[in-house]
C-alpha positions as CSV (number, residue, x, y, z in Angstrom):
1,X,-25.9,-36.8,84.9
2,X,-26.7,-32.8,86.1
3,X,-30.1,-33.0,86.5
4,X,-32.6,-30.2,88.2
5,X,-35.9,-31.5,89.4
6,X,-35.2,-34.9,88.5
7,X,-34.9,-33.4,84.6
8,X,-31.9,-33.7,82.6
9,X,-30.4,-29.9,82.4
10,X,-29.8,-29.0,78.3
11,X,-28.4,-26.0,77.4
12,X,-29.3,-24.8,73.9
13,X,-27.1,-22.2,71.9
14,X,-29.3,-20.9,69.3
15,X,-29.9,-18.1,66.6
16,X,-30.6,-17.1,62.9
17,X,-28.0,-18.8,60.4
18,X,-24.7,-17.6,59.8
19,X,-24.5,-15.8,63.8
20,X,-21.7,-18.4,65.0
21,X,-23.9,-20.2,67.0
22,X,-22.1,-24.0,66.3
23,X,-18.7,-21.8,66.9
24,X,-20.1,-21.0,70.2
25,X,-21.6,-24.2,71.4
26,X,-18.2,-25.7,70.1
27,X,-16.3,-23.2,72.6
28,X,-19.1,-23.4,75.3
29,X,-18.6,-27.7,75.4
30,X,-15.1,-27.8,75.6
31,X,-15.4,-25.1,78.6
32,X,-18.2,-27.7,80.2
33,X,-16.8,-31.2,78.8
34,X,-20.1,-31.3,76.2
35,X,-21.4,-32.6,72.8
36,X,-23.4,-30.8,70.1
37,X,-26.5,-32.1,69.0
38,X,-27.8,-30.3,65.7
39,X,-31.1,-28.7,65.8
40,X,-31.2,-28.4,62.0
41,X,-33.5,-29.4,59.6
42,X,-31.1,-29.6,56.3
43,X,-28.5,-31.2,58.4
44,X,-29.6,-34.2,59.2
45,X,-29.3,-35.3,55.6
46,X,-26.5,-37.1,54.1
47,X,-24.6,-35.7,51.3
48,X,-25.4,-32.0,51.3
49,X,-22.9,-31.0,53.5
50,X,-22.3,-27.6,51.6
51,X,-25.8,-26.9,51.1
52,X,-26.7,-27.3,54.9
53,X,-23.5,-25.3,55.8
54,X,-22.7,-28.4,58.1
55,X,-19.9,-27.8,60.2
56,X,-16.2,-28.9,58.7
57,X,-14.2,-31.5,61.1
58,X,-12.1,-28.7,61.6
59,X,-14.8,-26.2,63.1
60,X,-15.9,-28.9,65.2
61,X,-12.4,-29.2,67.0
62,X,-12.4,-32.1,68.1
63,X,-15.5,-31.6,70.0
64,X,-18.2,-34.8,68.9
65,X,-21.1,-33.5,66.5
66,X,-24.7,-35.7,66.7
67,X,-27.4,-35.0,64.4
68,X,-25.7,-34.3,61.1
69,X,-25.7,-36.4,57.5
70,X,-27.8,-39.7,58.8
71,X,-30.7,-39.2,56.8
72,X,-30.9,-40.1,52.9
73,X,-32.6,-37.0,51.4
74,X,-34.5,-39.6,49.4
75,X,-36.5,-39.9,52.8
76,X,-39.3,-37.7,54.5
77,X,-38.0,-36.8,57.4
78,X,-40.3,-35.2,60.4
79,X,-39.7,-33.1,63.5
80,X,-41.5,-36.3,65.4
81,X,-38.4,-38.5,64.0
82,X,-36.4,-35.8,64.8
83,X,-37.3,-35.6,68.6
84,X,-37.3,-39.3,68.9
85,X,-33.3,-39.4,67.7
86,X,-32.6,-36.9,69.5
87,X,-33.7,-37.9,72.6
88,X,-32.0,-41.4,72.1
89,X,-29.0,-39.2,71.5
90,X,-29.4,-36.9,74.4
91,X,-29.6,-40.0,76.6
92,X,-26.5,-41.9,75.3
93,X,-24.8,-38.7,75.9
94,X,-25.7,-38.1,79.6
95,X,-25.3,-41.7,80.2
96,X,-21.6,-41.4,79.5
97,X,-21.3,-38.5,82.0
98,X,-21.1,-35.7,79.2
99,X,-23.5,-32.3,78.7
100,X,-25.4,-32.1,75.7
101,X,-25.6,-28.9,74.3
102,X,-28.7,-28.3,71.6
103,X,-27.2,-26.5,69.0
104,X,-29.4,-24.9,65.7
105,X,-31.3,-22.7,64.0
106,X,-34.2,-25.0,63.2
107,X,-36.9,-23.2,66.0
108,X,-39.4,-26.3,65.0
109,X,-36.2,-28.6,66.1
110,X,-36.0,-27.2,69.4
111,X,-39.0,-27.3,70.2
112,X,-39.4,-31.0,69.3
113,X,-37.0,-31.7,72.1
114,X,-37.6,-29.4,74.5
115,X,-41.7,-29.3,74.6
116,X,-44.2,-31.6,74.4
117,X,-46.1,-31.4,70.7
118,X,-48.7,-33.7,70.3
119,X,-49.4,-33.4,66.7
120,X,-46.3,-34.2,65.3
121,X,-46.4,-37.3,65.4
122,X,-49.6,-37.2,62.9
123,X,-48.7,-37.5,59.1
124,X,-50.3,-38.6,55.9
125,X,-47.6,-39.1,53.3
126,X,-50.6,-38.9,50.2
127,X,-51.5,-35.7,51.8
128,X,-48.4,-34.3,52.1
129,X,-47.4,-35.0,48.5
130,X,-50.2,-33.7,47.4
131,X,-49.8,-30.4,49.3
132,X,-46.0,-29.9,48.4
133,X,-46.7,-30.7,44.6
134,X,-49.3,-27.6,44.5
135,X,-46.7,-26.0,45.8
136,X,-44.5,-26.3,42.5
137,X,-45.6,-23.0,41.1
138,X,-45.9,-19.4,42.1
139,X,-49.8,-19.7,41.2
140,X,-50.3,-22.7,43.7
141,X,-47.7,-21.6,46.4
142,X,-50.3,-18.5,46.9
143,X,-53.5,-20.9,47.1
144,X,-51.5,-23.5,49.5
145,X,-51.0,-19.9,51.5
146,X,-54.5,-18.9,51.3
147,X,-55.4,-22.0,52.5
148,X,-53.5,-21.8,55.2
149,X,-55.1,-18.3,56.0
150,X,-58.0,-19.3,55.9
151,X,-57.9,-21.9,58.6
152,X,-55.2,-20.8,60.6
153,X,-54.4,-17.1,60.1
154,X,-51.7,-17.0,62.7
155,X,-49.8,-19.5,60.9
156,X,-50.2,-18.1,57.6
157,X,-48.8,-14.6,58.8
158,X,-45.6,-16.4,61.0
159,X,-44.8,-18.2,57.4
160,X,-43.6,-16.9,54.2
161,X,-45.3,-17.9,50.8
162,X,-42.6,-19.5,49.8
163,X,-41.8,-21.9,52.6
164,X,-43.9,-24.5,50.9
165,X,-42.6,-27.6,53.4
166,X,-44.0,-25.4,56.5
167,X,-47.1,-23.9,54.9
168,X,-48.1,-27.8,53.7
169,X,-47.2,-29.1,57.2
170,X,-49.1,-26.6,58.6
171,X,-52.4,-27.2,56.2
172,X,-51.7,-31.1,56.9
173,X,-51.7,-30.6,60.7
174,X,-55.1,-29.0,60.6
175,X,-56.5,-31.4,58.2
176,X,-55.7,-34.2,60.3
177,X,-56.7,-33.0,63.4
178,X,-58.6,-30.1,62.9
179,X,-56.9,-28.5,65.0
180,X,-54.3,-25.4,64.0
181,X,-50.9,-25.2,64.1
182,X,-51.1,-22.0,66.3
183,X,-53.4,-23.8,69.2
184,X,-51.9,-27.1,69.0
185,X,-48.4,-25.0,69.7
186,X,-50.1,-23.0,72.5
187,X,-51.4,-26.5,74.2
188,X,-47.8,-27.7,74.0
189,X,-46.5,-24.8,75.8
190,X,-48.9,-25.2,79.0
191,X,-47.1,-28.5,79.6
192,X,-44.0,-29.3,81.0
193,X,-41.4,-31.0,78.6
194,X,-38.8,-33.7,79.2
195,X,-35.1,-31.5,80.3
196,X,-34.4,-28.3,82.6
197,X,-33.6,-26.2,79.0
198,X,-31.8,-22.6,79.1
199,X,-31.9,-21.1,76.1
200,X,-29.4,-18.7,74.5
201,X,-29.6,-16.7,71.2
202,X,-27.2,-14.9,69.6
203,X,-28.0,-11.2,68.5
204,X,-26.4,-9.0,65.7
205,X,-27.3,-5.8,64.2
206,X,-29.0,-6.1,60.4
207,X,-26.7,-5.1,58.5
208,X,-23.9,-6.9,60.6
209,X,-26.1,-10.4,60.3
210,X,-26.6,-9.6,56.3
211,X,-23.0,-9.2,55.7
212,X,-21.9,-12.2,57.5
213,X,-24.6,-14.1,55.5
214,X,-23.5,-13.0,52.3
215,X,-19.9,-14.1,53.3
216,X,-21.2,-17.4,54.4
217,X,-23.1,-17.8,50.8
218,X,-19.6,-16.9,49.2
219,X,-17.8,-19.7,51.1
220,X,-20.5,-21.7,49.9
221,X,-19.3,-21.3,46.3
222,X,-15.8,-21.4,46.9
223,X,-16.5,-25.0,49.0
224,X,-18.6,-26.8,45.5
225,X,-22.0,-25.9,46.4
226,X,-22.6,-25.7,42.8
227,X,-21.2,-29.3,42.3
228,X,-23.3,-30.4,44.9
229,X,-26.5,-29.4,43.7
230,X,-25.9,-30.1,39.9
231,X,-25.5,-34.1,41.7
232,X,-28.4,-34.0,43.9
233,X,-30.7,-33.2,40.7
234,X,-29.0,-35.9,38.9
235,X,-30.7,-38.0,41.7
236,X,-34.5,-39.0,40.9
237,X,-34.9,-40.2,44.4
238,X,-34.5,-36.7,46.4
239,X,-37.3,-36.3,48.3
240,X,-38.7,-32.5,48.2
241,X,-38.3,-32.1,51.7
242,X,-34.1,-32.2,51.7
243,X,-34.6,-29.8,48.3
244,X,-35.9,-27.1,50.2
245,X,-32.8,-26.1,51.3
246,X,-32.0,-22.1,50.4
247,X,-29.7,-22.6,47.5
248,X,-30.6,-25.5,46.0
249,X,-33.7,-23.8,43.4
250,X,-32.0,-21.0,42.9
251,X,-28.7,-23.1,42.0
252,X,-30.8,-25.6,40.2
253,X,-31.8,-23.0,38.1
254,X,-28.6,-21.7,37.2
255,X,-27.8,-24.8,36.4
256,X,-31.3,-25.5,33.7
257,X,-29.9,-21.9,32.5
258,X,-33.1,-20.0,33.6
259,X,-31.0,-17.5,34.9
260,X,-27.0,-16.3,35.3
261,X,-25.3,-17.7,37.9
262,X,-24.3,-14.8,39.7
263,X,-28.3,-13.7,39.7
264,X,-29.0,-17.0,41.6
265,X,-26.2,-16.6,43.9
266,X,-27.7,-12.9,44.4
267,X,-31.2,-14.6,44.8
268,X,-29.5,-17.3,47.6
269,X,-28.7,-14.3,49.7
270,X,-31.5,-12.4,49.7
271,X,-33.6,-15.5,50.8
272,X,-30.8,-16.4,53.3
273,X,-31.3,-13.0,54.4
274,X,-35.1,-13.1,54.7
275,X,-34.9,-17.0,56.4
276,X,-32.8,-15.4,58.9
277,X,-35.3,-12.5,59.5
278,X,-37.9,-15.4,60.1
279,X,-35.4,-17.6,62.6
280,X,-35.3,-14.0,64.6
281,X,-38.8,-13.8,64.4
282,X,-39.3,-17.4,65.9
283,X,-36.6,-17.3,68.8
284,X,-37.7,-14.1,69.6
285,X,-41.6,-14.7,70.3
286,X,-40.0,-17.7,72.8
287,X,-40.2,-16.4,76.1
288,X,-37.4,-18.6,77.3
289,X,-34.8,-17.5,75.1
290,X,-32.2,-15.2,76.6
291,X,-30.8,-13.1,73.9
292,X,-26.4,-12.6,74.1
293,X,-24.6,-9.7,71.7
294,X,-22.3,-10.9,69.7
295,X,-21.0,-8.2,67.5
296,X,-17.4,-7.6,67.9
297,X,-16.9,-10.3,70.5
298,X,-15.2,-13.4,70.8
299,X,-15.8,-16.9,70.7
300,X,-14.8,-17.7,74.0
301,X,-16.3,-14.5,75.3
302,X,-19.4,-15.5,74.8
303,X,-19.2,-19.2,75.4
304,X,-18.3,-17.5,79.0
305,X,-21.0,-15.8,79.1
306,X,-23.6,-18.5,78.8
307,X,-21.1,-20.6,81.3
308,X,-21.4,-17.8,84.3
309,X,-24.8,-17.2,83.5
310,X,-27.1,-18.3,86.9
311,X,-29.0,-20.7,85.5
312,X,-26.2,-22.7,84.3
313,X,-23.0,-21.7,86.9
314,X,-24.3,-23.4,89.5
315,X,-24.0,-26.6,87.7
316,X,-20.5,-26.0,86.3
317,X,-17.2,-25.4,88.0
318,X,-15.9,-22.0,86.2
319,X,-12.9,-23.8,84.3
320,X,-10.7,-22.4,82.5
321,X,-9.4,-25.4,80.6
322,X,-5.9,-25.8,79.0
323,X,-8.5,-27.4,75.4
324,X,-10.5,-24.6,75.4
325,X,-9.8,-23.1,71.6
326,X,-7.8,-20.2,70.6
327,X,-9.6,-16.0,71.1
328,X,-11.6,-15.8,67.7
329,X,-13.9,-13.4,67.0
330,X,-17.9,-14.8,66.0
């Protein structure tokens, strides 16, 4: 177990979707002998593979993946659960003699396991289905927002309308304890958490970052994202929380025939696009997070990078292993 002040060490390879990230942590264990752990929020659930963009067996080359398709989407699913499994996880893991590596996009995720948050573990399922159904329409997912402003501005600016599981979770939190978001997060950060984390975010120009998402959401189509939608609304039992995955609405309503489906594949990037511009926002107001270029740069490049850099090459022998994959650009 490399541990640094009697803490675990946890590297954590994160970043807005579609910037490699899993591609790099991939690279970066097999230089390291490491397993991913999945900081993402869709992933977690089971059968949505497509929709989550869930890494293929062959992306993960050979490399073990944790995290991904365990939960039904029928089932509420919290960031408290979330840091309680991966902890488990993280701990099976070092007890083997193997490095996690916290790989995901989900800035909520990584927080979970990396710093204290004492409100999480707070919920009230009435509450919270009360919240998420007002946020059904355009006319209630502006009050649910103004609610949110009113008690917890901070919050309410960092979170877009339309992010109706965040903007209820947030309204929740501060109903419960009332307390907001915003403070309960900057009483979290004052305290030390459970690992020695280093932090590294991958960074691409706009336009670069837009065009690789709108190649991702192509894949998407070409892989039976619409099949997979048109059978998770055939399912009564999806909870609300796994259907907030970018995609599925604007799918779904190609599908219902409220609009053409290459307008809701046109809608999917743009919020992809504006997701990602929040996930920058997120990683880049963490202090930790030490941000790596990507553009134009391979793979193993950059898992090299984050292997020589201090905080993490005194801990690892600079290998060059015989597995390490094949040059591929990110």
């Amino acid at each position: 177990m490399i541990q640094l002040e009697n803490k675990p060490f946890l590297p954590v390879v994160a970043g807005p979707t579609a910037s490699g990230k899993t591609a790099v942590a991939v690279a970066l264990c097999r230089l390291i002998g490491g397993e991913v752990v999945s900081a993402d929020s869709m992933q977690v659930y089971r059968g949505m593979p497509v929709l989550s963009a869930a890494p293929t067996e062959a992306e993960m080359l050979g490399v073990p993946h944790h995290m991904l398709g365990f939960v039904d989407p029928a089932r509420r699913y919290t960031a408290d659960a979330y840091r309680e499994d991966a902890r488990r996880c993280i701990a099976d893991i070092l007890s083997r003699g193997k490095q996690p590596v916290l790989c995901g996009g989900t800035g909520l995720y990584v927080n979970a396991v990396t710093r204290p948050m004492s409100f999480s573990a707070q919920s009230d399922e009435a509450m919270h289905a009360e919240l998420m159904a007002m946020g059904e329409t355009p006319e209630g997912r502006r009050r649910l927002h103004a609610m949110l402003a009113e008690v917890d501005p901070a919050s309410a600016a960092r979170l877009h309308e339309n992010d109706v599981r965040r903007v209820s979770r947030a309204v929740e939190i501060y109903r419960l304890t009332g307390v907001t978001q915003t403070e309960h997060t900057r009483r979290d950060r004052e305290r030390a958490g459970d690992y020695r984390e280093v932090i590294f975010a991958l960074d691409w120009p706009r336009d670069a970052l837009y065009a690789r998402i709108d190649r991702r959401v192509d894949r998407m189509i070409e892989q039976g994202l619409v099949d997979e939608v048109r059978r998770l609304m055939a399912d009564p039992q999806a909870h609300p929380t796994a259907m907030q995955a970018i995609g599925y609405k604007e799918i779904a309503a190609a599908l219902r025939g409220d609009v053409p489906m290459d307008e809701a594949v046109r809608m999917m990037k743009q919020a992809t696009r504006r997701f990602a511009k929040r996930q920058m926002t997120w990683f880049r107001h963490d202090e930790r997070v030490e941000w790596i270029s990507a553009e134009g740069r391979s793979i193993e490049a950059i898992a090299e990078e984050i292997q020589s850099a201090s905080a993490i090459s005194r801990y690892f022998s600079n290998t060059s292993s015989s597995s390490a994959s094949s040059s591929m650009e990110v």
